[in-house]
C-alpha positions, 0 to 999 in steps of 0.5 A: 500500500502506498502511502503519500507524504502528508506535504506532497498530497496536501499540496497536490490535493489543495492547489488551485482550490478557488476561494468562490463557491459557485464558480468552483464547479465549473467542471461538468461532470462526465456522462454516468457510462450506462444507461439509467433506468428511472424506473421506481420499483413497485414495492409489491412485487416478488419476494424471497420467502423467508427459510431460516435466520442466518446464524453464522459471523457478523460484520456491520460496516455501517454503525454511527456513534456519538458522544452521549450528554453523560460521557461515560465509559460504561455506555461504549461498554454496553455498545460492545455488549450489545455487539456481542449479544448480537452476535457481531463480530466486527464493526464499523463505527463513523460519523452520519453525514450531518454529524458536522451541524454539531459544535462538538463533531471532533469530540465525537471522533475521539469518543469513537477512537475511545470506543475502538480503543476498548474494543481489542481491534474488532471495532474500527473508525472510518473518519471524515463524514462531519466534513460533509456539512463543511462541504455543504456550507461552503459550497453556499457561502465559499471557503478557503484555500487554507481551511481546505487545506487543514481539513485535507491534512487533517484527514491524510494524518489521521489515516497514516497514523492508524486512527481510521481505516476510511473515509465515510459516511461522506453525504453528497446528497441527503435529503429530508425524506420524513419532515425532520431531517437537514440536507446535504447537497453540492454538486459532485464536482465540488473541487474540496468534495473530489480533493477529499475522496482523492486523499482515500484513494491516494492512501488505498482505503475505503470510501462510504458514500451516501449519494441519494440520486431521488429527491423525496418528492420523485425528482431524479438526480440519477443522473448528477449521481451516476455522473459523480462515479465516472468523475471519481473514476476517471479521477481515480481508477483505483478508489475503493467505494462503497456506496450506502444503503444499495445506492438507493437505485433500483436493481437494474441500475445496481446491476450496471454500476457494479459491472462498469466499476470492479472497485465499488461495494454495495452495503445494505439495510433493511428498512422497517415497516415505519420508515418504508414510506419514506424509502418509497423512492430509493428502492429499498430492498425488502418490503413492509412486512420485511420481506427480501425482494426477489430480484435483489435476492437474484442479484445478491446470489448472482454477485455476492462478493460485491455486497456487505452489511449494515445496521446503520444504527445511532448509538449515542442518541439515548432517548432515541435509539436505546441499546436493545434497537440493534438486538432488531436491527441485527435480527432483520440482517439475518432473516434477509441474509437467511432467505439467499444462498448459505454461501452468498449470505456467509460472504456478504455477512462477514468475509467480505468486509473483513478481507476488505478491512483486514484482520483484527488489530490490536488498538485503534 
């Protein structure tokens, strides 16, 4: 793996960045490489009937931490607990895409080493997803080429030294999908967003984009979407990406991303009855009633070494995610995971994502 030095990439990494917002995409983004399908699934199409829970090892690659208002060491203890209750064998820990809006999101990240920290190698950080909301701001009111620079240095030390292993949840696009949720947007040609995924790929590590390509109300920007991975990839041929939440696109558009770009991962959730309105049109990938649909089902079985696991859960919020919510969300993992092929669900649960990060590690 080849390392760049902290000078030399943050100076290749921050030249030219202009101080203006607007003018700073001046770049138009490429063609996405494939043709989409708009197409929304109909969510009451074919599923796969349930069989049996998945039993075997889990890694969730997508778990959110943030410093409870009682900063105790006992709750990142009952974090663990509950990992292992639940038969998680490895995590990711990261900041949400709007962790940024907080005054303290750097104290967050060290809660989230702190917790690696105890965890004897078996949780490890992704970082940089509270720089999504910097990316937000500054696309609207501008920034500088020396507060760029910072956060490119900030974010390149702390993957050499070990403190992460990746880049994510990084928020492109995020929308408000039920009433109470703050937005992330900026165009993906965005020069700090480009510069920053350039340092991941300048160091051989993973990339966890969030980039919803409906806006709630049915408008597509699959287009600025798709257009961003052929940037990127022209860019970079080698990132490492992994996109949230199976893209948030529909199986055929899934199909055509991952046969265009061998470097790219698709991690999924399932999506409870509640919130299953809200998903109406980012494609989830099972029904109301927690069902896998058939032709995810088809395309996990058909490639499964591109599929890894999430629970997307929000440790940290007490009165909002109380520790026993991953007992469940974990459990609806293993029924979907339990309705494909052993061998596939095997993969996607948990080899994959740790030939992916590597073996366990003592530390941070």
């Amino acid at each position: 793996m080849t390392r760049w030095p902290i000078a030399l990439l943050v100076a290749i990494m921050a030249a030219g960045a202009p101080a203006g917002a607007p003018a700073d995409a001046a770049e138009n983004l490429p063609a996405p490489g494939f043709e989409i399908d708009q197409t929304r699934s109909n969510n009451y199409r074919g599923v796969r009937e349930f069989r049996a829970d998945y039993r075997g090892p889990l890694f969730d690659v997508q778990a959110h931490i943030r410093r409870p208002k009682d900063d105790r060491d006992d709750y990142l203890k009952n974090v663990m607990g509950v990992m292992a209750r639940a038969g998680v064998s490895r995590m990711l820990v990261m900041a949400t895409p709007n962790e940024g809006r907080r005054e303290n999101h750097e104290k967050d990240a060290d809660y989230r080493r702190r917790l690696a920290g105890m965890s004897g190698g078996r949780i490890q950080v992704m970082c940089g997803g509270n720089y999504s909301y910097w990316m937000h701001r500054a696309w609207r009111d501008g920034y500088s080429k020396s507060e760029l620079a910072k956060i490119l240095d900030r974010l390149g030390r702390a993957i050499i030294a070990g403190k992460c292993v990746g880049l994510g949840e990084i928020g492109l696009y995020h929308f408000n999908k039920n009433g109470r949720q703050a937005v992330i947007s900026y165009p993906p040609n965005f020069e700090p967003f480009v510069k920053l995924i350039g340092v991941a790929a300048a160091n051989d590590v993973w990339v966890i984009l969030h980039a919803e390509p409906v806006i709630p109300d049915g408008e597509s920007c699959e287009a600025r979407v798709f257009g961003a991975l052929a940037l990127l990839y022209a860019r970079y041929p080698r990132l490492k990406l992994i996109l949230a939440h199976s893209g948030m696109t529909n199986v055929a558009n899934a199909r055509r991303i991952l046969g265009l770009y061998p470097g790219l991962v698709l991690d999924f959730k399932t999506i409870h009855r509640k919130k299953h309105k809200h998903w109406r049109n980012l494609e989830p990938i099972n029904d109301s009633s927690l069902r896998l649909f058939e032709d995810w089902a088809k395309l996990m079985e058909e490639m499964p070494d591109r599929f890894i696991a999430e629970t997307d859960a929000k440790f940290g919020r007490i009165s909002r995610y109380p520790l026993s919510r991953y007992d469940t969300e974990t459990g609806r993992l293993r029924a979907v995971l339990g309705s494909i092929d052993p061998k596939a669900a095997r993969m996607i649960a948990f080899d994959n994502a740790a030939r992916m990060f590597g073996s366990v590690r003592r530390g941070p």
